[in-house]
C-alpha positions as CSV (number, residue, x, y, z in Angstrom):
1,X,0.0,0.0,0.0
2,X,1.0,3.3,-0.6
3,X,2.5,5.6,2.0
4,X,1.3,9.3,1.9
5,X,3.5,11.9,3.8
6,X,2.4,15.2,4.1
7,X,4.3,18.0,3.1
8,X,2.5,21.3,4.3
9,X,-0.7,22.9,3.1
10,X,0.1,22.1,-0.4
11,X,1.5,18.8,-1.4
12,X,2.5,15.0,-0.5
13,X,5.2,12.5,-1.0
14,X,4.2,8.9,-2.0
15,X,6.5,6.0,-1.8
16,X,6.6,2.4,-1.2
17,X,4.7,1.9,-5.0
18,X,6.5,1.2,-8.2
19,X,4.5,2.7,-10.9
20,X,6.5,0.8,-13.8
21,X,3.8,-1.5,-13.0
22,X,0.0,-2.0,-13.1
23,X,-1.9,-0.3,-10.0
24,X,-4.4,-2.6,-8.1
25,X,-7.5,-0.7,-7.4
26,X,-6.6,-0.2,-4.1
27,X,-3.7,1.7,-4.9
28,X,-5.5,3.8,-7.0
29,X,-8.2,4.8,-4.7
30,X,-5.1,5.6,-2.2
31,X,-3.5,8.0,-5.0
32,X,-7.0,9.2,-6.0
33,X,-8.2,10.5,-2.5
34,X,-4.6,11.8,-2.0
35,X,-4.5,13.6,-5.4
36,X,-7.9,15.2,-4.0
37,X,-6.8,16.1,-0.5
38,X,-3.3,17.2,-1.4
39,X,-3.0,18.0,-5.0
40,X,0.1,17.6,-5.6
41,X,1.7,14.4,-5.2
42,X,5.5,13.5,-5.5
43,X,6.6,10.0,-6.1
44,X,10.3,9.5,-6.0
45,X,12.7,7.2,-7.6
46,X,10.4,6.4,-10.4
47,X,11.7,7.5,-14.0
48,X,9.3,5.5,-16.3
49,X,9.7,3.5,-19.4
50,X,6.9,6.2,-22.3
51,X,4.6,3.1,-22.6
52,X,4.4,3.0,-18.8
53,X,4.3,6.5,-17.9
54,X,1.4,7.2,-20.6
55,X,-0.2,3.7,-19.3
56,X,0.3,5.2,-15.6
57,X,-1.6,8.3,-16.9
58,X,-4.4,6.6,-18.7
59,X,-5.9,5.5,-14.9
60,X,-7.0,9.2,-14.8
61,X,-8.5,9.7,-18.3
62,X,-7.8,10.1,-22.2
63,X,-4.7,12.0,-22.7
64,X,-4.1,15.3,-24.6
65,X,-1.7,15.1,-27.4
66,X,0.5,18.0,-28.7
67,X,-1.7,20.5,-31.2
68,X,1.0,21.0,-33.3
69,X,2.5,17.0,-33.3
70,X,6.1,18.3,-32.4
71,X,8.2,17.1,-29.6
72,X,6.4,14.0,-28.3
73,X,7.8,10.4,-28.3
74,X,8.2,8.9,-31.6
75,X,6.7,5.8,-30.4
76,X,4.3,6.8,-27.8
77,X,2.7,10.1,-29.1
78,X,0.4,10.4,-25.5
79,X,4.0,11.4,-24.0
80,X,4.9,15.1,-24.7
81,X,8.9,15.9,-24.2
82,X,10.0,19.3,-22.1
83,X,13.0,20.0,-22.4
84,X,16.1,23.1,-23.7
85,X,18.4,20.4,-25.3
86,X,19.3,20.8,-28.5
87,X,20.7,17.6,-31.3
88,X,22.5,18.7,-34.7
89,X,21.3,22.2,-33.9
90,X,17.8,21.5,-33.6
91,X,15.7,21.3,-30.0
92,X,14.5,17.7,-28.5
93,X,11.5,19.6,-26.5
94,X,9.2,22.3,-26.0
95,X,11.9,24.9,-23.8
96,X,9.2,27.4,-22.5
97,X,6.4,25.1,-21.2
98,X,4.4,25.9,-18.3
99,X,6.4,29.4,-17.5
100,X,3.7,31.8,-15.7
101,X,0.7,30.8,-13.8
102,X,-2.2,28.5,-15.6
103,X,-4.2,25.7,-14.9
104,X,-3.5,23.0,-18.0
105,X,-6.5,23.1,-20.7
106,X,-9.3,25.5,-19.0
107,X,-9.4,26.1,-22.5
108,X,-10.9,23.2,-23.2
109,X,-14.5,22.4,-22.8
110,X,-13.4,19.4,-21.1
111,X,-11.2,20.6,-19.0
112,X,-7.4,19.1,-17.8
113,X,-7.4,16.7,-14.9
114,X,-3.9,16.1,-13.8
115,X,-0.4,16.9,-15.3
116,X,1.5,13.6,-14.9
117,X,5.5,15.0,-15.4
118,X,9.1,12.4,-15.0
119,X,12.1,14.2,-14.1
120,X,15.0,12.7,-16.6
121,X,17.8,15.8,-16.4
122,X,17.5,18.4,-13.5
123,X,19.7,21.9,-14.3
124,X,21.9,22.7,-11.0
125,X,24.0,25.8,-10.9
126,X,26.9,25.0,-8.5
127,X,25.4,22.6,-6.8
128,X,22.1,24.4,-6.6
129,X,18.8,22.8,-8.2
130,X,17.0,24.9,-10.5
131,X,14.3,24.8,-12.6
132,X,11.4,24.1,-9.5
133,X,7.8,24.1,-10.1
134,X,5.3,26.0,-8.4
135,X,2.0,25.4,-6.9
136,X,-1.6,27.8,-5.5
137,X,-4.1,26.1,-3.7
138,X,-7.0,26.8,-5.0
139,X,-9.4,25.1,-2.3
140,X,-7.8,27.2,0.2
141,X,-8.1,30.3,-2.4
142,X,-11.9,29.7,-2.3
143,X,-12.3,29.1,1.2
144,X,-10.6,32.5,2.4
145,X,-12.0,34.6,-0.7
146,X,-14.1,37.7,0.7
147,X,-17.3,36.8,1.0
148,X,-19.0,39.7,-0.3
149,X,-17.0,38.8,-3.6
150,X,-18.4,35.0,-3.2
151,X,-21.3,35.6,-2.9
152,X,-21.2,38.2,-6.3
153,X,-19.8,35.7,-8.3
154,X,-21.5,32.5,-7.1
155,X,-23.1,32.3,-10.2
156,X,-20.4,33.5,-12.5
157,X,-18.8,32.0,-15.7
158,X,-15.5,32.9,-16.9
159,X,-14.1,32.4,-20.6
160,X,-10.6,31.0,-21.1
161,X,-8.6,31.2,-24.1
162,X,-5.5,29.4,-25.5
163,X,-4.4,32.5,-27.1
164,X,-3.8,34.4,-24.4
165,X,-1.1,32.4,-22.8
166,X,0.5,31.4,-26.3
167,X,0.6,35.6,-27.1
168,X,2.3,35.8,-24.3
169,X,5.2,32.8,-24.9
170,X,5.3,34.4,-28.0
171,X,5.9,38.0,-26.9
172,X,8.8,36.6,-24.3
173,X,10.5,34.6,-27.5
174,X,12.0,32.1,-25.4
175,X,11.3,29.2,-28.2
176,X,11.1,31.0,-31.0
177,X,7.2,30.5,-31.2
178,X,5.1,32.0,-33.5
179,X,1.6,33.6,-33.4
180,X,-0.8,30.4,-34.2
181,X,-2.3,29.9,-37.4
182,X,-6.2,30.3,-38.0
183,X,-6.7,26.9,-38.2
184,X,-4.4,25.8,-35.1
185,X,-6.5,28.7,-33.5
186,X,-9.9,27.0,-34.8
187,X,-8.1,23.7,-32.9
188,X,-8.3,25.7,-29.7
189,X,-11.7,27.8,-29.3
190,X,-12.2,29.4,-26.2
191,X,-14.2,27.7,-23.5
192,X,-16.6,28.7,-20.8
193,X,-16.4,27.5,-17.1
194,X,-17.8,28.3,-13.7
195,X,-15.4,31.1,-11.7
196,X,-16.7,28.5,-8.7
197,X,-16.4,24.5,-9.4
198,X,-17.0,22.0,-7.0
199,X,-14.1,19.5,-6.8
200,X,-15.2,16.0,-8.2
201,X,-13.4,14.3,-5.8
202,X,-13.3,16.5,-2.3
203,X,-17.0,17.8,-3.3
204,X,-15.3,21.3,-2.1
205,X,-15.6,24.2,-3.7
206,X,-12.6,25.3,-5.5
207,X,-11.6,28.8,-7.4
208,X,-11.1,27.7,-11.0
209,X,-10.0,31.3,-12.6
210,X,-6.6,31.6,-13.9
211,X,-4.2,34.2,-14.7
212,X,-2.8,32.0,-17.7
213,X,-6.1,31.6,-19.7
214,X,-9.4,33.6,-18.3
215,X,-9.9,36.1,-20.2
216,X,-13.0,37.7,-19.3
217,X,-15.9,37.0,-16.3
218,X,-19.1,36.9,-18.8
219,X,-21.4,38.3,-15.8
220,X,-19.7,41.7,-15.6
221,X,-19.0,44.4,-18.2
222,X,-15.5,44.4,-19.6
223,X,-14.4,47.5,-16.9
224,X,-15.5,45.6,-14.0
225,X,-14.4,42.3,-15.2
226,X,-11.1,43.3,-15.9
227,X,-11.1,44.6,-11.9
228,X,-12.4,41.6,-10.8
229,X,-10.4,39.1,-12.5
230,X,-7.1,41.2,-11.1
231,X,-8.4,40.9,-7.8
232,X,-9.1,37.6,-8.4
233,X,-5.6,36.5,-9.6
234,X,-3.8,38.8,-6.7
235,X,-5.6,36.4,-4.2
236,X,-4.8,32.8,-5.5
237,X,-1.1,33.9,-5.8
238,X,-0.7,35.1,-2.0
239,X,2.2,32.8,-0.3
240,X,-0.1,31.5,2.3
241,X,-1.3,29.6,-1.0
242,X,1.5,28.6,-2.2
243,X,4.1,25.4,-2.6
244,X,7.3,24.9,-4.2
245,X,8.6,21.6,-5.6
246,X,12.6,21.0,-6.0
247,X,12.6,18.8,-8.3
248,X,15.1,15.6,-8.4
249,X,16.0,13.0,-11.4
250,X,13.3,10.0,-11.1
251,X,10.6,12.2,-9.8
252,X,7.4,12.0,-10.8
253,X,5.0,14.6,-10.4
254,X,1.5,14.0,-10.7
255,X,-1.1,17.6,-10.0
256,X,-4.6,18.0,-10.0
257,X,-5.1,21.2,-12.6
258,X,-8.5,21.5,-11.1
259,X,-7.8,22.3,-7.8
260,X,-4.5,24.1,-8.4
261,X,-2.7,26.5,-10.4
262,X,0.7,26.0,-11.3
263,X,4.5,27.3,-12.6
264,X,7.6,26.9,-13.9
265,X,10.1,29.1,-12.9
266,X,12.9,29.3,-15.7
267,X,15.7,30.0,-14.1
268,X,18.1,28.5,-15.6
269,X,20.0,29.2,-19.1
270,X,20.4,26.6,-21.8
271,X,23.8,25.4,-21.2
272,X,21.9,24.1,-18.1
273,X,19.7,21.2,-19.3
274,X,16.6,20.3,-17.9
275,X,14.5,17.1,-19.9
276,X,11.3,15.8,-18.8
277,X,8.3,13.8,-20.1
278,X,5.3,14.4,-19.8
279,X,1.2,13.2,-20.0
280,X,-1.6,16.0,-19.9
281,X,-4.9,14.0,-18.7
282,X,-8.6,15.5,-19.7
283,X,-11.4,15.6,-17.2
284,X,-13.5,12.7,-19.2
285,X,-13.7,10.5,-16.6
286,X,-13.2,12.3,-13.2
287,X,-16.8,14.5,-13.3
288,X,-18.6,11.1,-14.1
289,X,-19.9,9.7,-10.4
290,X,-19.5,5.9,-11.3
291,X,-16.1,6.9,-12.0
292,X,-15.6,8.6,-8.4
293,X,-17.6,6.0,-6.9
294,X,-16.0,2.9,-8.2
295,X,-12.1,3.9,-8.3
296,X,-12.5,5.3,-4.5
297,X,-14.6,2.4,-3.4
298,X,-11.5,-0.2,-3.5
């Protein structure tokens, strides 16, 4: 069985599992309720065979694939490659992923689940790790939200658009991307979700607004929403919120995008690598209640 420890308001590490192989149900209701109650979960010593990580992933739903089919394995396309390395001139991965705060797909109609990311190269600057992910609670980020401002936007719906983080990677020219196409745009419409979710798995209300993606509260005119979604962002990001992961070679990272918010800080330059692979799981199954039901009854 799996043991959970702790790490602070935000967070947990999990050992005594090897996730090269097959969960038992039991193991996955373990993860599953942990996932909920901690949302991020870090599971050491485990750098995974593609075929296993994406199988690994695949407990939690159907996985995302890259929009523009660059820098995934060649074998197992479900696993997406991060990384500044460059081959014969060219780069192995995607070098600016996840570099301000988001939630994964919000921009989706079905929205992103959990980010499933293996550690394979770590940059260190003498002797110093670099290259750490952060994390904002967002059940706490609901819970202490002024109620005067809950209560206003208990009904709300926000929009969230794919376009606003690229324009912004794309602005910073970190990896040389360009502005998307009108049909890789038309692969990507924006979405509409409550500002105010309940959690499918704690049944707790959680803030699910980002600074990354939500464009505009649909409620409000665009003065007030603009106000509101400042406000909004300025109170997820507070330190009380927040957790940071240093990260190791053989970690494995596994986050729940619907109850956090997340970032990777790029601190480091590309002489120092950094390589990691990675699974983005959809919300398909999660919402359903046989789903819940069954995978946390074992």
């Amino acid at each position: 069985m799996p043991t959970i420890q702790p790490s602070g308001a935000l967070g947990a590490r999990v050992t005594d599992i090897d996730l090269s192989r097959p969960m038992s149900a039991p193991d996955f209701a373990t993860i599953l309720r942990a996932l909920g109650e901690h949302g991020v979960l870090c599971f050491p010593n485990q750098l995974l065979e593609p075929a296993a990580l994406r199988d690994f992933s695949l407990r939690f739903g159907s996985i995302q694939t890259s929009l523009s089919g660059k820098f995934q394995d060649p074998e197992i396309p479900e696993v997406g490659i991060l990384s500044n390395i460059m081959v014969d001139g060219k780069p192995i991965g995607l070098a600016d992923a996840g570099q301000d705060w988001h939630t994964d797909m919000s921009y989706r109609d079905t929205m992103g689940f959990v980010n499933v990311l293996n550690a394979h190269k770590v940059p260190r600057r003498n002797g110093q790790v670099l290259g750490s992910t952060e994390f904002a609670n967002m059940h706490k980020a609901y819970d202490e939200l002024d109620p005067a401002l809950k209560k206003k936007l208990e009904n709300a719906t926000a929009t969230h658009d794919f376009n606003k983080f690229w324009d912004m990677m794309v602005k910073r020219g970190t990896a040389n991307r360009k502005p998307l196409t009108p049909e890789e745009r038309a692969k990507r419409p924006p979405a509409v979700h409550p500002v105010f979710l309940t959690h499918p798995i704690t049944g707790r209300k959680v803030l699910y607004c980002n600074p990354g993606y939500a464009v505009r509260i649909n409620e409000l005119d665009e003065a007030e929403s603009d106000r509101i979604l400042e406000e909004l962002f300025a109170h997820q990001l507070q330190p009380r919120f927040l957790h940071k992961h240093q990260w190791s070679e053989g970690d494995l990272l596994i986050w729940d995008n619907i109850g956090t918010l997340h970032n990777a800080i790029p601190d480091y330059t590309v002489a120092e690598h950094r390589l990691m692979k990675r699974c983005q799981v959809m919300a398909d199954k999660v919402f359903q209640t046989d789903f819940i039901r069954q995978s946390l009854a074992a």
